[in-house]
C-alpha positions as CSV (number, residue, x, y, z in Angstrom):
1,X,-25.9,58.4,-74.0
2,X,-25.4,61.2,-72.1
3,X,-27.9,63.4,-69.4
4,X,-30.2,65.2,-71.7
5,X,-30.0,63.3,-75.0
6,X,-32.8,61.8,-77.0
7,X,-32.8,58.3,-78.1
8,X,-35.4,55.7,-79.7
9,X,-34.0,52.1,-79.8
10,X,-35.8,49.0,-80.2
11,X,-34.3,46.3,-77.6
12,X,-34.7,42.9,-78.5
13,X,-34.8,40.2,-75.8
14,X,-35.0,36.5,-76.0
15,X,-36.0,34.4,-72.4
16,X,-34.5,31.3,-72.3
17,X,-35.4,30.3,-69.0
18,X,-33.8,33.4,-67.4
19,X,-31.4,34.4,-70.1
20,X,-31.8,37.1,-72.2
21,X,-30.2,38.9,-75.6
22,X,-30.2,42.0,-76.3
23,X,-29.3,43.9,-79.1
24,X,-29.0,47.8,-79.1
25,X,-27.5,50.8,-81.2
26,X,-24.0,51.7,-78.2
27,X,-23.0,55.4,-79.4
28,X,-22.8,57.1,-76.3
29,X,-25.0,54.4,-74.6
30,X,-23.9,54.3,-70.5
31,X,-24.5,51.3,-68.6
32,X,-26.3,52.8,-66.0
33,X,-29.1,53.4,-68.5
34,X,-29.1,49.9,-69.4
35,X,-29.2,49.0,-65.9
36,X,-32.3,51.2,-65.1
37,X,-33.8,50.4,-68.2
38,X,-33.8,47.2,-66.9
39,X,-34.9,47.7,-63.5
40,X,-38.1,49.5,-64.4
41,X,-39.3,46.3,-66.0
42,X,-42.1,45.5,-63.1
43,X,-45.0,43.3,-63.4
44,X,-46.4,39.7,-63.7
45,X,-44.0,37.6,-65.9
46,X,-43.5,36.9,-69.6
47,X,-43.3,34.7,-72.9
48,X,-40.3,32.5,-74.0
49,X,-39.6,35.1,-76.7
50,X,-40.2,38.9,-76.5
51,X,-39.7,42.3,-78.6
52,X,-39.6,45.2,-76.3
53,X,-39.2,49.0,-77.6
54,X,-38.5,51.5,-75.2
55,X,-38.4,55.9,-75.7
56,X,-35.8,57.7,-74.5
57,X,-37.8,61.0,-73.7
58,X,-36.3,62.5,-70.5
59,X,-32.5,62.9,-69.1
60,X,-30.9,60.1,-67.1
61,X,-32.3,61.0,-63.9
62,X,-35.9,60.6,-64.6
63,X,-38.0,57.1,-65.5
64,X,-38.1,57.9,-69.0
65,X,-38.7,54.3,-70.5
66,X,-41.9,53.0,-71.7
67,X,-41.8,49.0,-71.8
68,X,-44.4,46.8,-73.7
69,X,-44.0,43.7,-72.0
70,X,-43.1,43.7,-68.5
71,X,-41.7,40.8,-65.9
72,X,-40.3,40.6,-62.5
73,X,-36.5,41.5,-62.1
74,X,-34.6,42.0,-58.9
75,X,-30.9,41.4,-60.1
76,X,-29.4,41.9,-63.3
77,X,-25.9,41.1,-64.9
78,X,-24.9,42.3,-68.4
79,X,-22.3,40.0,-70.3
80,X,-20.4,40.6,-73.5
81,X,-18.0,38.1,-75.1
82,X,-17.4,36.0,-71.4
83,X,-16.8,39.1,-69.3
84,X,-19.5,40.8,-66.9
85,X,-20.1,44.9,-67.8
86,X,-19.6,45.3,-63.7
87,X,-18.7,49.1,-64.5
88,X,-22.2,51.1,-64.3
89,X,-20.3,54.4,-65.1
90,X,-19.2,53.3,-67.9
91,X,-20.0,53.3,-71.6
92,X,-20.8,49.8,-73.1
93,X,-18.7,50.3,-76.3
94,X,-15.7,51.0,-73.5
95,X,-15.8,47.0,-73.4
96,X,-15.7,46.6,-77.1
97,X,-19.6,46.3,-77.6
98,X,-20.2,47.5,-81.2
99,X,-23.7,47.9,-83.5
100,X,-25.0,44.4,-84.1
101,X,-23.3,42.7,-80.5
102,X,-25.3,40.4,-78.5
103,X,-25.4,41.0,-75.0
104,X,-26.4,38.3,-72.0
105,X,-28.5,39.0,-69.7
106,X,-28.4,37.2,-66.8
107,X,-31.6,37.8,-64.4
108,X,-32.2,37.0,-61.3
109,X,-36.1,36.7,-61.0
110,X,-38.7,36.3,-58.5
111,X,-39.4,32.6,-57.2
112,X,-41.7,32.9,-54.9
113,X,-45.0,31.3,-55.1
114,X,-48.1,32.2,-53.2
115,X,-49.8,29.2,-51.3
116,X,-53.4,28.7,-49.7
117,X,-53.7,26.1,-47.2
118,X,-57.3,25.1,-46.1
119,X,-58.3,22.6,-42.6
120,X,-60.8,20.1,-42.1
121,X,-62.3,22.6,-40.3
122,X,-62.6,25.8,-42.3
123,X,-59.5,27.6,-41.5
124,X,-57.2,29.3,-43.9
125,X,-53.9,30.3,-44.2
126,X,-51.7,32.2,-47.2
127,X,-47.8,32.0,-47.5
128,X,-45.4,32.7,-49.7
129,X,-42.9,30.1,-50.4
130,X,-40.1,29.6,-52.5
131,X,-40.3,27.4,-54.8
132,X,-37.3,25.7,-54.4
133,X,-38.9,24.7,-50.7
134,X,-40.5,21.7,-49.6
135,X,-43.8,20.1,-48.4
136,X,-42.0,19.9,-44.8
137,X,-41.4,23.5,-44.3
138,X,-45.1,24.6,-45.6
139,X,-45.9,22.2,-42.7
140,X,-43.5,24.3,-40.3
141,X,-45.0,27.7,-41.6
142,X,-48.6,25.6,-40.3
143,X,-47.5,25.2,-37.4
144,X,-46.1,28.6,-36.7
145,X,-49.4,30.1,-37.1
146,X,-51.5,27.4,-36.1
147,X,-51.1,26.1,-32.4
148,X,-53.6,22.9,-33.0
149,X,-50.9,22.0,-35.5
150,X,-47.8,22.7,-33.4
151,X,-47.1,18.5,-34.5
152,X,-46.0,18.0,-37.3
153,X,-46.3,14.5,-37.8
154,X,-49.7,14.4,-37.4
155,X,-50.1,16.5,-40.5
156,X,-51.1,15.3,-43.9
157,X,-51.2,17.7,-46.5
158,X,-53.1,16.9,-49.8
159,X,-53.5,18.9,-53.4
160,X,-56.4,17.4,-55.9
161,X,-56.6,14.4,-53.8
162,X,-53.1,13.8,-53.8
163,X,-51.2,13.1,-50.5
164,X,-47.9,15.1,-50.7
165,X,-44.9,13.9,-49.7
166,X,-42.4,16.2,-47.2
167,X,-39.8,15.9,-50.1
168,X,-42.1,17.2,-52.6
169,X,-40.7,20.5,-53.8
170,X,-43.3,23.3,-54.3
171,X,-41.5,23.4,-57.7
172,X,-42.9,20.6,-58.6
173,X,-46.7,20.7,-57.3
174,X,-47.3,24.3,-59.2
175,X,-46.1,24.5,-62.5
176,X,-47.9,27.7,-63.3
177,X,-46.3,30.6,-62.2
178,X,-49.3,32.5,-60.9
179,X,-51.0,29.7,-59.9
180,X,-52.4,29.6,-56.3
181,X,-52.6,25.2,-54.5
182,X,-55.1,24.9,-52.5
183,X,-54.0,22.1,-49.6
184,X,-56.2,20.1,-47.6
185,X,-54.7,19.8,-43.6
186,X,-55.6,16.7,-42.5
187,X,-54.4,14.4,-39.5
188,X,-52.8,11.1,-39.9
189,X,-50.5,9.0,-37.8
190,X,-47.5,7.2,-38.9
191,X,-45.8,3.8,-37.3
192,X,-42.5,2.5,-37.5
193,X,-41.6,-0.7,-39.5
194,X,-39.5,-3.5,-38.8
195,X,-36.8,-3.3,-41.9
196,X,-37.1,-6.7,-44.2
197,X,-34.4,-7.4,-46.6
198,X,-34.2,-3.1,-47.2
199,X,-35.2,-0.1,-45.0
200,X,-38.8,1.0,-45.8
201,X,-41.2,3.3,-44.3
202,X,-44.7,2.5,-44.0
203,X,-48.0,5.0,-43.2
204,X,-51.1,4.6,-42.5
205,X,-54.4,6.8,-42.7
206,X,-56.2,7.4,-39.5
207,X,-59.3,7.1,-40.9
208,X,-61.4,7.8,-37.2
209,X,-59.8,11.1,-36.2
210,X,-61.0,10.7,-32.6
211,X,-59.1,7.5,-32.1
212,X,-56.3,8.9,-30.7
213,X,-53.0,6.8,-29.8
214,X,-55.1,3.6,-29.4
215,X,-55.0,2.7,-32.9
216,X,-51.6,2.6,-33.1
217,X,-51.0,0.8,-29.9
218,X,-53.5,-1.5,-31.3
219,X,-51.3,-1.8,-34.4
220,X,-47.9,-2.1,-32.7
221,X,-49.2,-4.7,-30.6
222,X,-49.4,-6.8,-33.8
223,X,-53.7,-6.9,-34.1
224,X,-53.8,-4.0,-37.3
225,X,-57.4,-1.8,-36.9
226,X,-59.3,-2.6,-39.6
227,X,-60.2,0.8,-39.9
228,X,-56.9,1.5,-41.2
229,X,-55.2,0.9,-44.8
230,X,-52.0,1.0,-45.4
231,X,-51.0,4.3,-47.9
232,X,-47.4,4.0,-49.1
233,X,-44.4,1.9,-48.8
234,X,-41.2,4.0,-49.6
235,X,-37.6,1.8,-50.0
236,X,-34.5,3.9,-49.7
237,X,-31.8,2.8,-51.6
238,X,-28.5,4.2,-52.2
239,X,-28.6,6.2,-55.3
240,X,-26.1,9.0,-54.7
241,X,-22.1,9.2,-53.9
242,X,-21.4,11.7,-51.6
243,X,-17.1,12.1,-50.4
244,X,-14.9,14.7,-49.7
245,X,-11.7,15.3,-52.2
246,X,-8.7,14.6,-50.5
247,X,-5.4,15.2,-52.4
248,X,-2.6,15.1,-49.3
249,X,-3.1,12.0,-47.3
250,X,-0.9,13.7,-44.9
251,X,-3.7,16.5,-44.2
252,X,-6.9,16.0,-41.8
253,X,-10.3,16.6,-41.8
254,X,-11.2,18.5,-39.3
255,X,-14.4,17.8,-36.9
256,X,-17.0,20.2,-38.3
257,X,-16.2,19.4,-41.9
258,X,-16.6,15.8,-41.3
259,X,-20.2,16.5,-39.6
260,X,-20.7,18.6,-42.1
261,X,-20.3,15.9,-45.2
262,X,-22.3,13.3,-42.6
263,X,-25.2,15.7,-42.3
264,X,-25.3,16.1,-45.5
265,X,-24.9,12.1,-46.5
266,X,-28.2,12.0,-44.1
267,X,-29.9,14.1,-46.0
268,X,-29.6,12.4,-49.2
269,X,-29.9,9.0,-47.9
270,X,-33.3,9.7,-46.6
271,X,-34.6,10.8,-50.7
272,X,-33.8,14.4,-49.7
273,X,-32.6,15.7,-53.1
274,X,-30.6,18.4,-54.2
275,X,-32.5,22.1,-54.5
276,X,-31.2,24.0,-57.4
277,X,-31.0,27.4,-56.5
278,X,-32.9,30.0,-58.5
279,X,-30.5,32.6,-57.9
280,X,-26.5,33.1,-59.7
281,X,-25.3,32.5,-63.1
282,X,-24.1,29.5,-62.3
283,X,-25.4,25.8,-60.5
284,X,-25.2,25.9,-57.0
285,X,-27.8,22.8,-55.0
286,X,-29.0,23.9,-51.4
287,X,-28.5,20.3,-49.6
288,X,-31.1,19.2,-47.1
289,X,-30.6,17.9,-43.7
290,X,-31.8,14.0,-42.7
291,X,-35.8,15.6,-42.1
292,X,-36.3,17.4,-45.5
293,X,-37.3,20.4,-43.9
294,X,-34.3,22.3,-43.6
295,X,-30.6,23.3,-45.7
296,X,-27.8,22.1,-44.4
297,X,-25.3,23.1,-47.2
298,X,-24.7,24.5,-50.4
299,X,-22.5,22.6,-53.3
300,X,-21.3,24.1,-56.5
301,X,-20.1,21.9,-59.0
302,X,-17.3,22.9,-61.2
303,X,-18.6,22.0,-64.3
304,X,-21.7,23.6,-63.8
305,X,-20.2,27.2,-63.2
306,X,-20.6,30.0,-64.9
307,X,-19.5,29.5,-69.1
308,X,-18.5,25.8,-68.3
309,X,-20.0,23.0,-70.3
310,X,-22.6,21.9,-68.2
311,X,-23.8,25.5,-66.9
312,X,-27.5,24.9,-65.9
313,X,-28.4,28.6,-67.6
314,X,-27.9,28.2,-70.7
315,X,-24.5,30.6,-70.7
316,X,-22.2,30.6,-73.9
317,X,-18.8,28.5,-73.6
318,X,-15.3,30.2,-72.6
319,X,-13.6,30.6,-75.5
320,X,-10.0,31.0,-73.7
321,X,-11.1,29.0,-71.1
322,X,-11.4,32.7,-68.9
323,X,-13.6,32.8,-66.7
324,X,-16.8,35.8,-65.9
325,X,-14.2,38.0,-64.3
326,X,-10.6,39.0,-65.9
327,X,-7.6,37.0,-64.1
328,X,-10.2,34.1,-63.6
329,X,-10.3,30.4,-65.4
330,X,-13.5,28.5,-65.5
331,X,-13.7,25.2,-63.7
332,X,-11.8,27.0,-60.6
333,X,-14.4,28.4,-59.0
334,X,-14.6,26.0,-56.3
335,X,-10.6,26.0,-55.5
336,X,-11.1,29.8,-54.2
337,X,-14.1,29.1,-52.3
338,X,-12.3,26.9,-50.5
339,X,-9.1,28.9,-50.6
340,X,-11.5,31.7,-49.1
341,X,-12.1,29.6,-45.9
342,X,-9.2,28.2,-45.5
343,X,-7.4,31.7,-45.5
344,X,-10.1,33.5,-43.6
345,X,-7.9,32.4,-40.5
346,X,-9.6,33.2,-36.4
347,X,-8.2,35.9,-34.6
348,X,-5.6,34.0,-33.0
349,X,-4.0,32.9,-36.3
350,X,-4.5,29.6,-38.5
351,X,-6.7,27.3,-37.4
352,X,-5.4,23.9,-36.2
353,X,-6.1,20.5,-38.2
354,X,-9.2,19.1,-35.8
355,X,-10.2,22.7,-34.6
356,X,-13.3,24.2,-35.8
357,X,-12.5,28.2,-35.1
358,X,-14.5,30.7,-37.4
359,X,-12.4,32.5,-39.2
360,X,-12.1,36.6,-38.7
361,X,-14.7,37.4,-41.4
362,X,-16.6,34.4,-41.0
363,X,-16.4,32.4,-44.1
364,X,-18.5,29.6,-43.9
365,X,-17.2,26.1,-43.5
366,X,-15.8,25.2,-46.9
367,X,-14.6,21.4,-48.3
368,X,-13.8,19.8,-51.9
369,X,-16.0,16.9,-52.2
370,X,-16.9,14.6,-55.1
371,X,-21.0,14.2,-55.4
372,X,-23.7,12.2,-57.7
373,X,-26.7,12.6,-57.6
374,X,-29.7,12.6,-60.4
375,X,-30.7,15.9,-59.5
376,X,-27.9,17.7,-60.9
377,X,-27.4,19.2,-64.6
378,X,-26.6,16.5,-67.1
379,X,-27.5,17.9,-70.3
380,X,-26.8,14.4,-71.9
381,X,-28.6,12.3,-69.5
382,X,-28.4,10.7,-66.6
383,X,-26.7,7.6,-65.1
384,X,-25.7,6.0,-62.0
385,X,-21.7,6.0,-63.3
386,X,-18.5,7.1,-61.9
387,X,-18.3,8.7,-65.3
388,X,-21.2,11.3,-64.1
389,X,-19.8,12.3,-60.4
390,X,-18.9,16.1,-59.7
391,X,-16.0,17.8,-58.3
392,X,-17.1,21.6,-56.3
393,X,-17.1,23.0,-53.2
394,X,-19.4,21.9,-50.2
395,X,-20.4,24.7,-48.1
396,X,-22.6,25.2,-44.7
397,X,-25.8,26.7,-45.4
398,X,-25.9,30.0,-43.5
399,X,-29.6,30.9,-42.2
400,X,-29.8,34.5,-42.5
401,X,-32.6,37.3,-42.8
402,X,-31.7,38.6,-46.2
403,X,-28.8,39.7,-48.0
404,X,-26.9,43.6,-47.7
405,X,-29.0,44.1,-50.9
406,X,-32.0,44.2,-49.4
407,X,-31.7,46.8,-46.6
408,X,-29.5,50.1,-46.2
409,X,-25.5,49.7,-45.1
410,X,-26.2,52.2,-42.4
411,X,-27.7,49.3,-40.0
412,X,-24.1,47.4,-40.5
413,X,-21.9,47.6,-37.5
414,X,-18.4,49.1,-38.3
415,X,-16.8,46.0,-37.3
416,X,-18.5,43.7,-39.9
417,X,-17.7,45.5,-42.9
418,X,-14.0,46.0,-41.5
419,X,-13.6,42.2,-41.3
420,X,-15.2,41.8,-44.9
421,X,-13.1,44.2,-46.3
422,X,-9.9,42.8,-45.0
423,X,-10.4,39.6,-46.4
424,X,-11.5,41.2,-50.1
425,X,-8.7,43.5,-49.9
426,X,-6.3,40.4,-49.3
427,X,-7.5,38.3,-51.6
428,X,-8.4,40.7,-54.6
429,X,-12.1,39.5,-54.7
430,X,-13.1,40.4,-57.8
431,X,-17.2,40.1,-57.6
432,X,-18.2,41.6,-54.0
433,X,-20.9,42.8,-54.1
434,X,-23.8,43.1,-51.4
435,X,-25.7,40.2,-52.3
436,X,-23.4,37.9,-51.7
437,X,-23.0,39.6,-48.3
438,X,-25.4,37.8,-45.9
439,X,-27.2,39.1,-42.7
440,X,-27.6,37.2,-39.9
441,X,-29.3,38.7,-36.5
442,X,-29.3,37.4,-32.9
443,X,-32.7,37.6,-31.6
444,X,-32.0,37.4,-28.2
445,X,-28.8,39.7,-27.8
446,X,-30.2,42.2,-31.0
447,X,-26.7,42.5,-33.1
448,X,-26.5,41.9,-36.7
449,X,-23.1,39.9,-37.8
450,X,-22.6,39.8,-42.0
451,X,-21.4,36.8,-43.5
452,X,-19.6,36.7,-46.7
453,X,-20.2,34.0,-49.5
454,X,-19.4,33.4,-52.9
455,X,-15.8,33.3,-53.7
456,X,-15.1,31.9,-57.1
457,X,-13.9,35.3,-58.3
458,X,-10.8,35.9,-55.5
459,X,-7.6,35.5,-55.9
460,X,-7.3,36.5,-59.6
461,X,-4.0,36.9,-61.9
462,X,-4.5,40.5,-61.9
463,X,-6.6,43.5,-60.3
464,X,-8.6,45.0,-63.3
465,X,-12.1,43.6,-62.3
466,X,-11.7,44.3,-58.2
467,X,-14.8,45.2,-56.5
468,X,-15.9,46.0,-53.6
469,X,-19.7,46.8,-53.1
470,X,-19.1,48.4,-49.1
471,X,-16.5,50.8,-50.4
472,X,-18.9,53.4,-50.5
473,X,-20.6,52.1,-47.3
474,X,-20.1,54.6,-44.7
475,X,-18.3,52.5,-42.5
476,X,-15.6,52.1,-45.0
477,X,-14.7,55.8,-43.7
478,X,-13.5,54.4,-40.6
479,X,-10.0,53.9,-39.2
480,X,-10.0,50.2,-38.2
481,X,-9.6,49.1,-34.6
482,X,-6.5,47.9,-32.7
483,X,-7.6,44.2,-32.7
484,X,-8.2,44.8,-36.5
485,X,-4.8,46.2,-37.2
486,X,-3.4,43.6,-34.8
487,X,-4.7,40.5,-36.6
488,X,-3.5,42.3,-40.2
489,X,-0.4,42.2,-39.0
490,X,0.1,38.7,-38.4
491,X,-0.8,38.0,-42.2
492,X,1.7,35.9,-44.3
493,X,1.2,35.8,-47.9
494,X,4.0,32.8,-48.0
495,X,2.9,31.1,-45.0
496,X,-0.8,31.2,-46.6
497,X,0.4,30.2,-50.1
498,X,2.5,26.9,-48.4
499,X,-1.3,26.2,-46.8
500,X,-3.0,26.4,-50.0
501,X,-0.5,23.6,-51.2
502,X,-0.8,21.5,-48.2
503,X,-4.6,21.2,-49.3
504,X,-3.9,20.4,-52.7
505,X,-3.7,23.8,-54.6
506,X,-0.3,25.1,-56.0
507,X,-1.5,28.7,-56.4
508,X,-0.5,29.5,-60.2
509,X,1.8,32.1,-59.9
510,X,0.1,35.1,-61.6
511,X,-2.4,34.4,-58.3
512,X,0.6,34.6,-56.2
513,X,2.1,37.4,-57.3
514,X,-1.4,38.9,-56.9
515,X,-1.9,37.7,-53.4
516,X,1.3,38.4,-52.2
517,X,1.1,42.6,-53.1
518,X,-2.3,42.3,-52.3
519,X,-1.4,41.6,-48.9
520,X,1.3,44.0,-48.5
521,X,-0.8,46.5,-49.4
522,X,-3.2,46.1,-46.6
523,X,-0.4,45.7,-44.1
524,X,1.5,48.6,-45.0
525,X,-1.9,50.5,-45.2
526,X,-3.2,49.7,-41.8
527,X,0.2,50.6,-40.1
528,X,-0.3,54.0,-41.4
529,X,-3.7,54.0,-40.1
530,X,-5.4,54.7,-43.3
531,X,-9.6,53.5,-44.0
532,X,-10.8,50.6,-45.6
533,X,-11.7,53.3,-48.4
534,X,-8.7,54.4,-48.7
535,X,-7.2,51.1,-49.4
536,X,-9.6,49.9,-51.3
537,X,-10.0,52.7,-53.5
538,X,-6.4,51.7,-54.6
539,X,-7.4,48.3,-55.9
540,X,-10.6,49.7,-58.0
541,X,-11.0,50.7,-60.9
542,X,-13.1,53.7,-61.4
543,X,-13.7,53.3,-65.0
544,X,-13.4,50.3,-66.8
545,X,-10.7,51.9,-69.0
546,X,-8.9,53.3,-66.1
547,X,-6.3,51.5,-64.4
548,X,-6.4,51.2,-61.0
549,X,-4.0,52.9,-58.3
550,X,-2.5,49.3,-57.6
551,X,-2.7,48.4,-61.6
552,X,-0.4,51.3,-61.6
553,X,2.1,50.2,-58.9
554,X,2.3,47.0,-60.7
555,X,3.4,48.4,-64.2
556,X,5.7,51.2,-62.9
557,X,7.8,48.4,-60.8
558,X,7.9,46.1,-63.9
559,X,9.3,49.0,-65.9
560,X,11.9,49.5,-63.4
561,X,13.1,46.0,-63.6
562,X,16.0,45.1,-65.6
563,X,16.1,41.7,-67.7
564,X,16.9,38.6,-65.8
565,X,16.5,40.1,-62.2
566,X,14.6,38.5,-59.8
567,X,10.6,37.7,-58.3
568,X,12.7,39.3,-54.5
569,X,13.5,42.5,-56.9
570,X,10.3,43.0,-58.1
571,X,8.4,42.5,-54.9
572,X,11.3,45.4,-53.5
573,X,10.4,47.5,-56.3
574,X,6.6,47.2,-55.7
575,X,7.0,47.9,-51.7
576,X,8.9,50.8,-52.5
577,X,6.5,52.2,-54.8
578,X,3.8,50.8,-52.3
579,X,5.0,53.5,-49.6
580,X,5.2,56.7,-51.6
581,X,1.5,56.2,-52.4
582,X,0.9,55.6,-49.1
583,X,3.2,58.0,-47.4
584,X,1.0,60.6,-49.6
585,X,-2.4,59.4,-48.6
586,X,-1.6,59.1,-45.0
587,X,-0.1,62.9,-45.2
């Protein structure tokens, strides 16, 4: 539809869960509509099945929808046929959408729930929690406003008589979306037990809350008060699995991956399951640490990614076994996140076996493990089986203040988005985008640092679905530094691809070829001094029916090519087509 045209259309959505299908009339129909459409849906939630029809009464730039049934979105995808609609300036029929199609919606929605917590004594306090957290950390926000409860052991929190455990999620205590829990603070003290035959945890009531630490003294000393009863006995037993994936004996694990898997291990062997996260089109389980109350990494299984069998969203199946984003497979997703770390290499170069360096753009620690747990999606049941355990990618939880999405790029230091766009540049990322860019800020010293997650969409077979959200940041506009340019230059696609092996993934080759002009480009770009933008802007597409710069490059060289010659000749062909482009940007 273009600026100025009229159009009534009757959108049809269906909410599984957070899923929706929509079918609508395409004719001149841009995405960007559909996206705003979309966003102007505000308000307080909705039904497992809706019909919504919205006027088109005013030109693009204005608010012109009316919607009859509102919810709550803050993210949207649009899907057609396996393949995200990514460009907005685009018109849906451009990706073969026709009268009649079903597009997927994939939502990402509010989860927060709001929370009263009453004392003893009369005092209240509100938060909003998500509900993916626990007991424990409503018990931290308690003490964080409440100095009389700065301990948190001697808190007891209760909902309709019920004593909640720190495990509990909030998930599970309010199954109403708009409901507000009430909790009861109360104090209590707990003891240690001697462990008979299996570990177990005991608690009593302090029923005399002036007592103090006598009545536990009393109890350790073996004479039990008879003003106490004993509440809950809790056995921990092994119910999980819980190892990393190693494929080349001849590799090490080096010391922050292994504390990494141990913390983890603790977690879950103190009852400490898995936290599905509301957020993404595919599974992904925040893991708590050993006290419940906070993450300590993320996993993604493979077969829980997006269009795999056992995607927790209800997603259709990959007919061609392709994955969200062209040049992808399903099921891989979790062999470039760890690709991601391992060739996001420090400053000085590639990290040692047993050295725990950040890497330049600060990919966080990444590791293949295998993992069972009951918490995760079976669709055909659960059981304690070898049959059952997951393959995916184990990655430290990064505490942040929010995502790029949810301020302005200008706050970004220049040197944050350079490092972020070198490492999409060089590995083709094909679903950047800034909420998958997380910001983290240093109280004490006052700088923000961006951290870059979610990988499953980098090194592709080809460039037609690149990316890159800070392209149009302003700090793309800048020339990078010397130390920048410095470390650019000691990047080596075949050194990096031998790595990749060493670890247990022979890059297919389509990937390789990728990766290796990939990384030319950048090198070639920087050592003419030209912008992040000006790079990037070569691997984007700016319409979806558009090749790209790079897309271009690629073609032209494989033209020039004469039967039989070989992979050296075309890589020749593509440098030398590499530095005309350049040579004319840069003059």
């Amino acid at each position: 539809m273009r600026a100025g045209a009229f159009l009534m259309s009757e959108l049809q959505l269906f909410l599984p869960k957070k899923f929706c299908f929509l079918n609508f009339p395409t004719r001149e129909f841009e995405l960007e509509i559909a996206q705003r459409c979309l966003r102007n849906f505000s308000g307080i939630g909705f039904r497992s099945s809706s019909f919504i029809t919205f006027y088109r009464v005013e030109n693009v730039d204005c608010q012109g929808f009316r919607i009859q049934k509102d919810f709550f979105v803050r993210k949207q995808k649009l899907v057609f046929e396996g393949r995200e609609l990514a460009q907005n300036n685009s018109c849906v029929k451009d990706y073969g959408v026709a009268d009649g199609n079903v597009l997927h919606l994939v939502l990402k929605l509010s989860d927060v729930q709001a929370i009263t917590v009453r004392t003893g004594c009369g005092k209240k306090f509100e938060f909003h929690i998500p509900r993916g957290r626990n007991v424990g950390y409503v018990k931290q926000q308690i003490a964080k406003k409440g100095k009389e409860f700065l301990n948190l052991k001697d808190q007891e929190l209760v909902c309709d008589g019920e004593e909640l455990e720190d495990q509990r999620l909030i998930a599970d205590i309010c199954k109403s979306s708009d409901a507000v829990i009430h909790l009861l603070v109360r104090n209590s003290a707990k003891v240690p037990a001697v462990p008979i035959e299996r570990d177990f945890e005991v608690s009593i009531e302090a029923l005399n809350l002036n007592e103090g630490p006598d009545a536990v003294r009393q109890y350790l000393g073996g004479i039990p008060s008879m003003e106490h009863q004993i509440l809950e006995r809790k056995l921990f037993q092994r119910d999980f699995i819980l190892e990393p994936l190693v494929v080349n004996l001849k590799t090490q694990l080096p010391i922050v991956i292994k504390e990494l898997i141990d913390l983890t291990f603790d977690g879950l062997k103190r009852g400490n399951k898995p936290i599905r996260s509301s957020e993404g089109s595919g599974g992904a389980y925040f893991m708590q640490d050993s006290s419940g109350q906070k993450y300590i990494s993320v996993f993604k299984p493979t077969d829980e990614e997006p269009m795999a069998v056992n995607n927790p969203n209800g997603l259709p199946l990959s007919l061609d076994g392709e994955g969200l984003k062209k040049g992808t497979c399903v099921g891989e997703g979790a062999l470039r996140e760890v690709a991601a770390y391992l060739l996001d290499h420090p400053l000085t170069g590639p990290r040692s076996f047993d050295s725990g360096q950040k890497g330049f753009a600060g990919v966080p620690t990444t590791v293949m493990v295998k993992c069972l747990h009951k918490a995760f999606n079976y669709p055909e049941g659960y059981d304690y089986d070898y049959k059952n355990i997951k393959i995916g990618s184990l990655q430290m939880f990064v505490n942040n203040v929010g995502s790029c999405e949810d301020m302005g790029p200008r706050a970004f230091p220049v040197y944050e988005v350079h490092k972020i766009s070198v490492l999409d540049i060089r590995l083709a990322n094909a679903d950047r985008h800034a909420g998958n860019i997380l910001v983290t800020r240093n109280c004490e010293e006052g700088c923000v640092s961006l951290v870059p997650v979610d990988h499953g969409y980098c090194l592709p077979e080809n460039f037609e679905d690149c990316t890159f959200d800070w392209l149009y940041w302003p700090q793309a506009h800048e020339p990078y530094s010397p130390d920048v340019i410095n470390y650019i230059k000691l990047l080596d696609a075949e050194q990096d691809i031998e790595l990749l092996k060493l670890h247990g993934w022979d890059l297919p080759p389509k990937c390789s070829r990728t990766f290796r002009i990939s990384t030319m480009l950048i090198k070639k770009g920087a050592e003419r001094g030209l912008t992040p933008y000006a790079i990037g802007r070569i691997m984007c597409r700016e319409t979806v029916k558009q090749e790209s710069v790079i897309e271009q490059i690629v073609k032209e060289a494989e033209e020039a090519l004469l039967p039989g010659m070989s992979d050296d000749a075309f890589f020749e062909a593509v440098a030398l087509i590499i530095d005309r482009h350049l040579d004319e940007l840069a003059s």
